[in-house]
Every structure is written in structure tokens, then in C-alpha cells.
N, C-alpha and C positions, 0 to 999 in steps of 0.2 A: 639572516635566513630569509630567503625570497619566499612567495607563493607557493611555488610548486614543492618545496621542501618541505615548509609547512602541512600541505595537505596530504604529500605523502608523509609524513609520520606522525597524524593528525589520529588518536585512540578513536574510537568510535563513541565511546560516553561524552566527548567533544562533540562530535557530529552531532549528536542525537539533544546536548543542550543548545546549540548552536539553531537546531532546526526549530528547537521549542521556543526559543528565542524570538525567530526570526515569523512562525506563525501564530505566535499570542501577546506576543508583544511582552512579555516576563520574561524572565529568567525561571528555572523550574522551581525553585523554594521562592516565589514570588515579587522577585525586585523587577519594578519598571526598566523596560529598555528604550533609550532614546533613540532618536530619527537613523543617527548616522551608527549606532550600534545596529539595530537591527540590518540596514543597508548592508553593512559589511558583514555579517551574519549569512545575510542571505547569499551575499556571493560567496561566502566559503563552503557553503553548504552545496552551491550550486556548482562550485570545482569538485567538494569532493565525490559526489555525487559522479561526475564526470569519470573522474578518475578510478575509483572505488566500487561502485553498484554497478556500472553495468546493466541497469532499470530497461526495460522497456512499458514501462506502465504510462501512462496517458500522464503528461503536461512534469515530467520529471527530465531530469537529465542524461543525455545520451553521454555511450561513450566517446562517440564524435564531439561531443562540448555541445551539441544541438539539441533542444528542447523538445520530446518525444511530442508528437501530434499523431491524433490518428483520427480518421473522419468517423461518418454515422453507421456505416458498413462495416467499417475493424469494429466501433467498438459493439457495435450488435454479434459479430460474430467470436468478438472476446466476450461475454456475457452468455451469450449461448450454449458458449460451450461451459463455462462454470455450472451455467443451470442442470445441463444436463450432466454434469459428474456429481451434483449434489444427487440430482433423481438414481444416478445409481449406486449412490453408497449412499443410498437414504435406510433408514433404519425399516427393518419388516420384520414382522413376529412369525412365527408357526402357530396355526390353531392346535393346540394339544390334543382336540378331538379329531380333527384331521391333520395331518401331517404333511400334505399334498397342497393343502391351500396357507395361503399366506393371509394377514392382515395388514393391511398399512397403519400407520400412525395417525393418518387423515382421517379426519369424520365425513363420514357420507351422511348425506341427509336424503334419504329415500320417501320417504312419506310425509312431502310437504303438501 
């Protein structure tokens, strides 16, 4: 079985020890992994990634096989937009005495 067999029919609970492997240096019930284990680890983790995820997240692997990069601009404007779809599924209450006003979750400190 070459490579690319391997990774296409590679379970994803492989992937996912493979990956634990490869960035803690364990195995996930605790065995030390050596040099050339993790090495090989991380390139299969880095085909299947390829092949599989389809990731565009920052320093992961494309499905081109090329290692997602994104400068100071992408990634401010990926973050910007998270912040702002937290601000609006952020949680708000209803004053029961008014109905019309909101509360936020945030503490204001008015009278310092």
C-alpha cells in the first residue's frame, strides 16, 4: 500500500492520534514518540490534511499540498469578522420593567 492509499483510507481517530503525536510528542494514553516517529507523523498528517480538510485556516495545509499563509491584513480581517459575529449573537436580556430596553452582560462602570 503506497502513500496516497494509505491516506485515503486513513479513519480520522488516526488522523487525530497522529496529529497528537506529532504536536506533543506522546502518543494520546501517554507513550513517548521518537524523532523519526513523530517526523513521519507529521507528514501524514500533513497529506491527509491535504487531501481531506480542505482547511484554509492560517499555517495548515491546502488542498493544493501548499501550506496556508495569510499576512497581517487577512488575518485582521479574519478576526474582525469573528469579533463582530460574537458582538452579535452576543447574549442581551430584556429589562422586565421595560421591555424596549435591553441589558448587556457587560458591566459598565459609570461612577468612577
Amino acid at each position: 500500500m503506497n502513500l496516497q492509499d494509505t491516506i485515503e483510507h486513513m479513519p480520522e481517530a488516526m488522523y487525530l492520534r497522529l496529529k497528537c503525536a506529532a504536536e506533543t510528542g506522546k502518543w494520546p494514553e501517554g507513550t513517548l514518540v521518537d524523532q523519526a516517529q513523530r517526523d513521519t507523523a507529521l507528514q501524514l498528517i500533513m497529506a491527509y490534511q491535504a487531501r481531506h480538510l480542505n482547511s484554509d485556516e492560517m499555517l495548515t495545509i491546502g488542498s493544493d499540498g501548499q501550506m496556508v499563509h495569510k499576512n497581517k491584513r487577512q488575518l485582521k480581517e479574519q478576526f474582525s469578522s469573528v469579533a463582530k459575529e460574537e458582538t452579535i449573537t452576543s447574549s442581551t436580556t430584556v429589562n422586565p420593567e421595560n421591555e424596549n430596553s435591553t441589558k448587556s452582560d457587560i458591566a459598565h462602570f459609570t461612577n468612577l
